[in-house]
N, CA, C and O atoms as CSV, one atom per row, in Angstrom:
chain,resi,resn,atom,element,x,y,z
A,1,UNK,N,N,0.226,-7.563,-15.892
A,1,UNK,CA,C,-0.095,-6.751,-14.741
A,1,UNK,C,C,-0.488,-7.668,-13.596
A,1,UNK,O,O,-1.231,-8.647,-13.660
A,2,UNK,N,N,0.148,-7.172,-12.530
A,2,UNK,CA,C,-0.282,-8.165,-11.037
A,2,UNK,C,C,-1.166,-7.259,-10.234
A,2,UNK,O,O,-0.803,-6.116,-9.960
A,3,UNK,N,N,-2.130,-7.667,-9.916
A,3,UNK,CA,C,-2.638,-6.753,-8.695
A,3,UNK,C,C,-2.641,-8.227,-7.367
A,3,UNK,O,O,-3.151,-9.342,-7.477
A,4,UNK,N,N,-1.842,-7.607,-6.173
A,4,UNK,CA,C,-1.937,-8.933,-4.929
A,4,UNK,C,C,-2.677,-8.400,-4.093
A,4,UNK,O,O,-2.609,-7.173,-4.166
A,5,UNK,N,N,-3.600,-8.899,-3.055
A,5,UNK,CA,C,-4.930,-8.087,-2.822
A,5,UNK,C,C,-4.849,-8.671,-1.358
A,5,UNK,O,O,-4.391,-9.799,-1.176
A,6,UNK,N,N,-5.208,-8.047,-0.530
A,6,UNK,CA,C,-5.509,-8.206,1.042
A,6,UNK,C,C,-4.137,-8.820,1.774
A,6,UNK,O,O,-4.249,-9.770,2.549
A,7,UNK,N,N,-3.011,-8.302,1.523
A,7,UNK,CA,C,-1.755,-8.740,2.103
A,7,UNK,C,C,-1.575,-7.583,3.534
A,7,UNK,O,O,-1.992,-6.470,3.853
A,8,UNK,N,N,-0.697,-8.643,4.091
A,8,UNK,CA,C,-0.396,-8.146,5.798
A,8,UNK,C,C,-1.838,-8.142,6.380
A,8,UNK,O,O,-2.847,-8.166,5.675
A,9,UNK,N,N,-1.834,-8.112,7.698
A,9,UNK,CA,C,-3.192,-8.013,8.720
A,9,UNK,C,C,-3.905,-7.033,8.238
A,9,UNK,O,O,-3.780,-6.321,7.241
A,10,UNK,N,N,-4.711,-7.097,9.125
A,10,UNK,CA,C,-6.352,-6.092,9.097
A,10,UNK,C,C,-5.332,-5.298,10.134
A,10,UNK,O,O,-4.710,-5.702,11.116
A,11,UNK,N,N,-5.457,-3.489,9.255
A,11,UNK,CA,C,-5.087,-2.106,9.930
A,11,UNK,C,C,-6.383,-1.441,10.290
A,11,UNK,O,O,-7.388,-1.676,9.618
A,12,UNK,N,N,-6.409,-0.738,11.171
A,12,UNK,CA,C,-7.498,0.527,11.073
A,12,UNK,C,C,-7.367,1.261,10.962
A,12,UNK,O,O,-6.748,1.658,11.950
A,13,UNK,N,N,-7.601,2.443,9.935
A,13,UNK,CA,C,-6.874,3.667,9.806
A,13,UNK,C,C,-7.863,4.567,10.145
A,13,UNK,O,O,-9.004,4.406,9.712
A,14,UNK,N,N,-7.537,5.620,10.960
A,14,UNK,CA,C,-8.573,6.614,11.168
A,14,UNK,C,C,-8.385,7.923,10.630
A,14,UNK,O,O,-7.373,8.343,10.068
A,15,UNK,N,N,-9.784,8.718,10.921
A,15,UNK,CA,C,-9.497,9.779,9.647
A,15,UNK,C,C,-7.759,10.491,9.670
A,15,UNK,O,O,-6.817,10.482,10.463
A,16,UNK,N,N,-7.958,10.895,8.707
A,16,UNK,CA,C,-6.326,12.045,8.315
A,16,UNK,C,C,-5.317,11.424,8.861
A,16,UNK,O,O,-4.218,11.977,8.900
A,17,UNK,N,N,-5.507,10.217,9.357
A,17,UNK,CA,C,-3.822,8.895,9.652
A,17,UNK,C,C,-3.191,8.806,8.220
A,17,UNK,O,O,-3.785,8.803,7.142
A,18,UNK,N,N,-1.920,8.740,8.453
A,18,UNK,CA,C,-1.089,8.551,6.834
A,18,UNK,C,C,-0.332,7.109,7.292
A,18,UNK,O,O,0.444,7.103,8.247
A,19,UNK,N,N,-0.599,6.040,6.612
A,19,UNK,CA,C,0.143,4.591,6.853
A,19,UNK,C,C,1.001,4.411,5.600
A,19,UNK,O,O,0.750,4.447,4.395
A,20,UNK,N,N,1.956,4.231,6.226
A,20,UNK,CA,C,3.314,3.805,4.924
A,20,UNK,C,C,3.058,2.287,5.513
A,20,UNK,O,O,2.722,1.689,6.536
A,21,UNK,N,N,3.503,2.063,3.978
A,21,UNK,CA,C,3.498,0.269,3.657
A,21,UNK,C,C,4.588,-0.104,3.110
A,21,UNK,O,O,4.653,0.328,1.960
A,22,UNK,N,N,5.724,-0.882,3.495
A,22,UNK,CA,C,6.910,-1.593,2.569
A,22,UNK,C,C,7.091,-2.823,1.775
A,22,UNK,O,O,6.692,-3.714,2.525
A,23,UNK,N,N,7.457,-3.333,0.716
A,23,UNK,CA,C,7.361,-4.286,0.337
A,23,UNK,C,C,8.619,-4.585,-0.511
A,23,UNK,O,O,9.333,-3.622,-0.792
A,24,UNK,N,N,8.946,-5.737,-0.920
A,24,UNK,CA,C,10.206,-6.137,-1.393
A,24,UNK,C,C,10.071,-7.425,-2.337
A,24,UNK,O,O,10.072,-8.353,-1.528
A,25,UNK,N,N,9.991,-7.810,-3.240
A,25,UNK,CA,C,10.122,-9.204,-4.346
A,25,UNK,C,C,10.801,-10.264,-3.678
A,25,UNK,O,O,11.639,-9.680,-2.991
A,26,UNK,N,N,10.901,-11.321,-3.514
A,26,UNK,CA,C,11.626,-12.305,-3.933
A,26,UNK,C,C,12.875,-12.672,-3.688
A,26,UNK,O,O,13.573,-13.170,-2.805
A,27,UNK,N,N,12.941,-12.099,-5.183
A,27,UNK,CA,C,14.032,-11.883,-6.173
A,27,UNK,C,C,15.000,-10.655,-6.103
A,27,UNK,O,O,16.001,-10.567,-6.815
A,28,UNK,N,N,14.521,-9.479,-4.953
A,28,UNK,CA,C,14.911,-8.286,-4.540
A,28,UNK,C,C,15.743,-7.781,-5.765
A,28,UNK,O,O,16.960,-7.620,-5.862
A,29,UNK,N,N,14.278,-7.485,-7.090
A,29,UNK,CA,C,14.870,-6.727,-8.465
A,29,UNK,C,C,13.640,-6.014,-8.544
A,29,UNK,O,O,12.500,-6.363,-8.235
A,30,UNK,N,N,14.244,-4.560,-9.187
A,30,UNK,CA,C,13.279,-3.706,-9.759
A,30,UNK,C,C,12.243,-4.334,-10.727
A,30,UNK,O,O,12.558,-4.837,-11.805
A,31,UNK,N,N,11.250,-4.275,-10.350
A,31,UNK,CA,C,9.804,-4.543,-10.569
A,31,UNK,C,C,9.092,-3.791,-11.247
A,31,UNK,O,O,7.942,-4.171,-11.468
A,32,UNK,N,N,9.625,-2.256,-11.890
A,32,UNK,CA,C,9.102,-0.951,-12.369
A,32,UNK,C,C,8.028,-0.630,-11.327
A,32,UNK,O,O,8.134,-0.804,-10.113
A,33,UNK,N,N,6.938,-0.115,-12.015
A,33,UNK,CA,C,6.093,0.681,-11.281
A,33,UNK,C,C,5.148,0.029,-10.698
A,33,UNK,O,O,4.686,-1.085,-10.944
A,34,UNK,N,N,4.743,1.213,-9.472
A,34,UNK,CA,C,3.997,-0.443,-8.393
A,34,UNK,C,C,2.999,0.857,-7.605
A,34,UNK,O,O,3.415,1.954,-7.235
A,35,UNK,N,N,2.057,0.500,-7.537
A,35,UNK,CA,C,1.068,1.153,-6.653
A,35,UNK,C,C,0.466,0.317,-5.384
A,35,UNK,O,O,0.615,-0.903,-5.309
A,36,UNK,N,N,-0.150,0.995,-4.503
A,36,UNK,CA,C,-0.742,0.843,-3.174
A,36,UNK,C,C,-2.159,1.442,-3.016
A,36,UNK,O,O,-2.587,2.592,-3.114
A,37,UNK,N,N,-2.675,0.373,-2.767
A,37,UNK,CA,C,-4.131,1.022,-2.209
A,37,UNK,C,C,-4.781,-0.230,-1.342
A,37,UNK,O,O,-4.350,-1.319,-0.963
A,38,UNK,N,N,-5.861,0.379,-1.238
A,38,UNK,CA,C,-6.464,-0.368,-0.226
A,38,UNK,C,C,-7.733,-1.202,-0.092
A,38,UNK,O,O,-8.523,-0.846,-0.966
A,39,UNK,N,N,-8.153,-2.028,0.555
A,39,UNK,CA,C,-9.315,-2.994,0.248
A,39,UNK,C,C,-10.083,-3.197,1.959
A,39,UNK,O,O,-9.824,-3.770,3.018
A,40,UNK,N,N,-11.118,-2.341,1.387
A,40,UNK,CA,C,-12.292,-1.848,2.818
A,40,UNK,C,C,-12.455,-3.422,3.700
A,40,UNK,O,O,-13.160,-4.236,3.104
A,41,UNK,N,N,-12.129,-3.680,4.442
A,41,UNK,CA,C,-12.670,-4.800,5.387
A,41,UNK,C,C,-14.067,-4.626,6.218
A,41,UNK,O,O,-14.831,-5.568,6.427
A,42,UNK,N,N,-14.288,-3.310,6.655
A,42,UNK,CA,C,-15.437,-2.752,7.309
A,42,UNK,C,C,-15.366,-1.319,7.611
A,42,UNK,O,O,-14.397,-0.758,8.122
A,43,UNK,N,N,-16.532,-0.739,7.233
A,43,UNK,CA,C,-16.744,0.764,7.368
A,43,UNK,C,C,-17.944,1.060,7.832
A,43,UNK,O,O,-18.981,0.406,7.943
A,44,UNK,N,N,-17.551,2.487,8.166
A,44,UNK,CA,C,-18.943,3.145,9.112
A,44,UNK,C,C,-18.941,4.698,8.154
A,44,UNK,O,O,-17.995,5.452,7.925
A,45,UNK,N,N,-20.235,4.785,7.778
A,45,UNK,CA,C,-20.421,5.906,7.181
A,45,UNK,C,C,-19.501,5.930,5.348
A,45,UNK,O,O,-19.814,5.184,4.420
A,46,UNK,N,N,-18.634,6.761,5.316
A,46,UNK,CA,C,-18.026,6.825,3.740
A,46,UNK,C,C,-16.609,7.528,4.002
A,46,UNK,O,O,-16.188,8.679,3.889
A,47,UNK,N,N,-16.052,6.259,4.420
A,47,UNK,CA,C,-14.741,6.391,4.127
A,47,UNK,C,C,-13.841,6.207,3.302
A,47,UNK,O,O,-13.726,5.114,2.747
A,48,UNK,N,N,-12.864,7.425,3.001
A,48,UNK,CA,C,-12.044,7.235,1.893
A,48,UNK,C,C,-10.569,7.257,1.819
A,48,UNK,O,O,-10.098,8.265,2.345
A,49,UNK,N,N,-9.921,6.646,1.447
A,49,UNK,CA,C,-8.542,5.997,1.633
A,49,UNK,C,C,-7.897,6.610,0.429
A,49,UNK,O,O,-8.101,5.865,-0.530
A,50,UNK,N,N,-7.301,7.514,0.138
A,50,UNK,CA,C,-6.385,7.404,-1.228
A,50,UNK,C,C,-4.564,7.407,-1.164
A,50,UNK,O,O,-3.823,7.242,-0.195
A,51,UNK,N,N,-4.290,7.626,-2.402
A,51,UNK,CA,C,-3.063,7.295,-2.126
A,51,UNK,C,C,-1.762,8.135,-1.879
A,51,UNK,O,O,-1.303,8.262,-3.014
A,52,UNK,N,N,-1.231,8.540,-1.329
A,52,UNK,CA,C,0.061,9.944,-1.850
A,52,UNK,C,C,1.261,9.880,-2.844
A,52,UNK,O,O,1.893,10.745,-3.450
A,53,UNK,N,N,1.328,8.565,-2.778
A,53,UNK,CA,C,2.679,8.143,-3.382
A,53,UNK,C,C,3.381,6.863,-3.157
A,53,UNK,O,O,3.067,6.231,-2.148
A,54,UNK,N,N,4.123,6.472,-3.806
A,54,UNK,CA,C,4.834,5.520,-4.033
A,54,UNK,C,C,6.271,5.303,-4.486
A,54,UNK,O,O,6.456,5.980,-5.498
A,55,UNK,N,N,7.247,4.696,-4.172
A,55,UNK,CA,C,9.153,5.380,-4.367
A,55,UNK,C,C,9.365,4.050,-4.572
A,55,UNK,O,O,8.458,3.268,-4.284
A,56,UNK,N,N,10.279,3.693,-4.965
A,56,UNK,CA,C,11.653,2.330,-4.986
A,56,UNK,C,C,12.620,2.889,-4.060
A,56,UNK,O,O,12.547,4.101,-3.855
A,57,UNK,N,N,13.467,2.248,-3.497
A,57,UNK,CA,C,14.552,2.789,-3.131
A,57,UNK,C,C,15.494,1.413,-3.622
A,57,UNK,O,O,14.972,0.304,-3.735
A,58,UNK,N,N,16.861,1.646,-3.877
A,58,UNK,CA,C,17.605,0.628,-3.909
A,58,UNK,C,C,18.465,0.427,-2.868
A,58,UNK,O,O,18.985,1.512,-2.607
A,59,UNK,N,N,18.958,-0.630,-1.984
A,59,UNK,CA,C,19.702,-1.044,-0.670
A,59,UNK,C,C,20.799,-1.382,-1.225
A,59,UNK,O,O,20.438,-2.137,-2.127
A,60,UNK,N,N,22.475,-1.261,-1.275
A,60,UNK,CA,C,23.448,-1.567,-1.583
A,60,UNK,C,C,23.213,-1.976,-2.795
A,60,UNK,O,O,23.466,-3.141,-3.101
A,61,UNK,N,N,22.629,-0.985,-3.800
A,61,UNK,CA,C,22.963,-0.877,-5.188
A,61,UNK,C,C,22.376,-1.848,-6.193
A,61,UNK,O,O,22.317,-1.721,-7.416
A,62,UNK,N,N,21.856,-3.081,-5.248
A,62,UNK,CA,C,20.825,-3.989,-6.089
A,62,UNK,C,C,19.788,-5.107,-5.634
A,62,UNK,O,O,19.356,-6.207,-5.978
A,63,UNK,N,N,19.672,-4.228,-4.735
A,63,UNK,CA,C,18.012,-5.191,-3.792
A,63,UNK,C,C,17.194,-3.754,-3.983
A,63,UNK,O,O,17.813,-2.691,-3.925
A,64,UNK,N,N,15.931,-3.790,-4.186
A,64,UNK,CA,C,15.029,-2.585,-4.355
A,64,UNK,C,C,13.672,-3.028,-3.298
A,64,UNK,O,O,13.356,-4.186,-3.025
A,65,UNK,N,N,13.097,-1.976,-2.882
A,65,UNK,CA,C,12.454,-1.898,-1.768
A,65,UNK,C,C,11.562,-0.827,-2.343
A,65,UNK,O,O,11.978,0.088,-3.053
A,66,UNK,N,N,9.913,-1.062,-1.874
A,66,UNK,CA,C,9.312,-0.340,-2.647
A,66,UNK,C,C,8.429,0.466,-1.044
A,66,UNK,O,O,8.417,-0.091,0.054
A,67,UNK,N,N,7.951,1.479,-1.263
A,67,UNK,CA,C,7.117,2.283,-0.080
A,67,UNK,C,C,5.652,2.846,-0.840
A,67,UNK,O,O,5.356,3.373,-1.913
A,68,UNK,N,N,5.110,2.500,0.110
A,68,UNK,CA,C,3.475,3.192,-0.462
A,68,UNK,C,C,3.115,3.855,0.762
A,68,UNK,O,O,3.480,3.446,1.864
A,69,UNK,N,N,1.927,5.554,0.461
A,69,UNK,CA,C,1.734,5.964,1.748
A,69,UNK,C,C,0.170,5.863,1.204
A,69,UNK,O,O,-0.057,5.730,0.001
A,70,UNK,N,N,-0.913,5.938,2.212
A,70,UNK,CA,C,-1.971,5.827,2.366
A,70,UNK,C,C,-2.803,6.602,3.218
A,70,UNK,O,O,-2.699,6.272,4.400
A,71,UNK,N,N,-3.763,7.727,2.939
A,71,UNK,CA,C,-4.077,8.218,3.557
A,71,UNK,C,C,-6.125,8.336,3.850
A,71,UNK,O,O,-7.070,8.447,3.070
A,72,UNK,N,N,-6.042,8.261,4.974
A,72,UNK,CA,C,-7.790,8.292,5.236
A,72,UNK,C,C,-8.310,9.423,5.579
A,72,UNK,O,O,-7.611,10.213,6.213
A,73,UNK,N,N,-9.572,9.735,5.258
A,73,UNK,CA,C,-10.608,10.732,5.255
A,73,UNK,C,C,-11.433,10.363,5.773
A,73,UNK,O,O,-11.226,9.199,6.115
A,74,UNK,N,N,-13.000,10.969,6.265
A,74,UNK,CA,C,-14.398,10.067,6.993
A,74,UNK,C,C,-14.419,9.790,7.843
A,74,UNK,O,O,-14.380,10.534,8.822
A,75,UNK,N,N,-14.495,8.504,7.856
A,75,UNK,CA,C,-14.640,7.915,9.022
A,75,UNK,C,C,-13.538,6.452,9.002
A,75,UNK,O,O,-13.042,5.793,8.088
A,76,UNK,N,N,-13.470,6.364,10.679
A,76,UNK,CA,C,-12.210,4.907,10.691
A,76,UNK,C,C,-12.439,4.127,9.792
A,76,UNK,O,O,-13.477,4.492,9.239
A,77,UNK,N,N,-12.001,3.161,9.293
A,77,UNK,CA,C,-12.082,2.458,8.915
A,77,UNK,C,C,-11.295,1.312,8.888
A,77,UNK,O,O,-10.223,1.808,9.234
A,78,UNK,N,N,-11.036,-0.041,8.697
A,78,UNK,CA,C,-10.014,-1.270,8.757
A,78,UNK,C,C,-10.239,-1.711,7.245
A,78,UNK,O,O,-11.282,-1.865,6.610
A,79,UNK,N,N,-8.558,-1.898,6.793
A,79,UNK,CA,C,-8.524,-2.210,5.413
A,79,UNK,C,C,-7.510,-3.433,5.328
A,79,UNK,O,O,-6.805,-3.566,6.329
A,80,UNK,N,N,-7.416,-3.883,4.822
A,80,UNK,CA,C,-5.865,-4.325,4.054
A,80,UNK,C,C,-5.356,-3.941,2.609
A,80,UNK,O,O,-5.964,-3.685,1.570
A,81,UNK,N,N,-3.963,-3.999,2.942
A,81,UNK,CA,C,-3.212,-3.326,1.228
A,81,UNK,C,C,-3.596,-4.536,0.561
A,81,UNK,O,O,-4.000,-5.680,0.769
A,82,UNK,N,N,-3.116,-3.326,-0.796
A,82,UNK,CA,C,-3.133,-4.394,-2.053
A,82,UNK,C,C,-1.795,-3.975,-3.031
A,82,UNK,O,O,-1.837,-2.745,-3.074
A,83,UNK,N,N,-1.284,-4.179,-3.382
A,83,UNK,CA,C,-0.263,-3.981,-3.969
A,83,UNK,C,C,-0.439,-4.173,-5.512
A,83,UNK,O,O,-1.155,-5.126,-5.821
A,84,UNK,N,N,0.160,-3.335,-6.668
A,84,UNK,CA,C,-0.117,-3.765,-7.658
A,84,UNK,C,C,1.199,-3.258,-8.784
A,84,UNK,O,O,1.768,-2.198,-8.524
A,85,UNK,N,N,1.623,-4.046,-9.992
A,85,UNK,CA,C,2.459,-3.896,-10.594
A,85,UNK,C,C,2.168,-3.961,-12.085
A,85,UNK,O,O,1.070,-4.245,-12.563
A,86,UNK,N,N,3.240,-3.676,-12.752
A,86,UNK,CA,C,2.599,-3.580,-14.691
A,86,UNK,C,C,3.747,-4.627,-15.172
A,86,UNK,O,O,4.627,-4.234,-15.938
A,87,UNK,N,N,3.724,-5.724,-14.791
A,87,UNK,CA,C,4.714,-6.933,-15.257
A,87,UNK,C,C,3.928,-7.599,-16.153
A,87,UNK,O,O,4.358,-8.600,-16.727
């Protein structure tokens, strides 16, 4: 299992914002299952970030591309993703 932790810049997401995140291997090969979430950089009050979902898509039949959406509650907050896999 991989979890990669604080990738791409510092976002701020404010309440009920939905942020899609893309990501891609390497090796542009299915990776199986892969989640998205998030890692608090600074908060005000109790903010909460969860997740909606997560897809593969495949690009001309054998590069795979993965999407995570992310959604906030509370108060703003600035996070960075984390990405995580069961390899």
């Amino acid at each position: 299992m991989g979890l990669y932790m604080g990738l791409g810049g510092i976002t701020t997401m404010e309440p009920g914002e939905t942020l899609t995140v893309a990501w891609e291997y390497v090796d542009k090969k299915d990776h199986g299952p892969n989640y998205v979430s998030a890692s608090f950089i600074s908060r005000f009050g109790t903010p909460t970030v969860a997740t909606l979902q997560t897809s593969v898509q495949s690009v001309r039949g054998h590069e795979f591309i993965y999407y995570g959406q992310l959604q906030g509650s509370g108060n703003a907050t600035a996070i960075q993703f984390n990405v995580g896999n069961f390899e």
